[in-house]
Every structure is written in structure tokens, then in C-alpha cells.
C-alpha positions in Angstrom: -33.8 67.0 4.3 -32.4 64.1 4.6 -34.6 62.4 7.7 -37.2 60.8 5.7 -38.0 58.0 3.7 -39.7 56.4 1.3 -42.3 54.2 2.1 -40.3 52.0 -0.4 -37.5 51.9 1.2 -38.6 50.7 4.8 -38.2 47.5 5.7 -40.6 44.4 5.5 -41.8 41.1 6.7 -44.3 38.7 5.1 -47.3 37.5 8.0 -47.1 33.5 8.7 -51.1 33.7 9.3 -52.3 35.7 5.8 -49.2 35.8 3.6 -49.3 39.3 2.8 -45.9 41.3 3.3 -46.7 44.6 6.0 -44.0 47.2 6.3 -42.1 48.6 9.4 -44.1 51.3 11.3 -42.4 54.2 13.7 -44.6 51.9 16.4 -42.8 49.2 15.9 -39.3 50.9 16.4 -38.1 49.7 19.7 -39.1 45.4 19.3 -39.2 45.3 15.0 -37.0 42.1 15.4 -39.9 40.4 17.6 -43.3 41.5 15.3 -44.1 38.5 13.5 -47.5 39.2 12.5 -49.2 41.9 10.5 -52.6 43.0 12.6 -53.9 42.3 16.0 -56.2 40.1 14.1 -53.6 37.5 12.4 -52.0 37.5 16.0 -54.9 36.1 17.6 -55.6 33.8 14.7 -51.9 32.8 14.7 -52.4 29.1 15.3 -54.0 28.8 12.0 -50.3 29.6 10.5 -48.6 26.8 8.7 -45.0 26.1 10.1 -45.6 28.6 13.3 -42.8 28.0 15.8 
């Protein structure tokens, strides 16, 4: 049984609006390289975000 992981083990990213790291989700499968932010709510208050491209 091999097919799962640990929640450990996925992969993460730290939010440039709230600083907190957030962890891949099975949503996110298909465009992981282009999430940048944690919550619908960071991504709205994105311009707040220090350095934001």
C-alpha cells in the first residue's frame, strides 16, 4: 500500500501575503507550480505582499 503519503512528506510553499507555509492539496495537482498563495483570502489581499512580482 504504497499510494499514500504522509502529510509530511508533501510538498510546500511559504504565502508572500501571511508568511505561513500551506502544503500541496490533490486540488492543486494539475497548476501546483502556479499557486502562490495560501487561501482565497491572501489572494485577494495579495497587494499587501512585500516583494510581490
Amino acid at each position: 500500500m504504497g499510494r499514500y503519503r504522509s502529510k509530511s512528506d508533501l510538498p510546500e510553499k511559504i504565502c508572500p501575503v501571511c508568511q505561513r507555509p500551506f502544503a500541496w492539496r490533490k486540488k492543486w495537482e494539475d497548476c501546483w507550480d502556479e499557486v502562490k498563495y495560501c487561501s482565497e483570502r491572501c489572494r485577494r489581499r495579495r497587494s499587501q505582499a512585500k516583494g510581490d512580482e
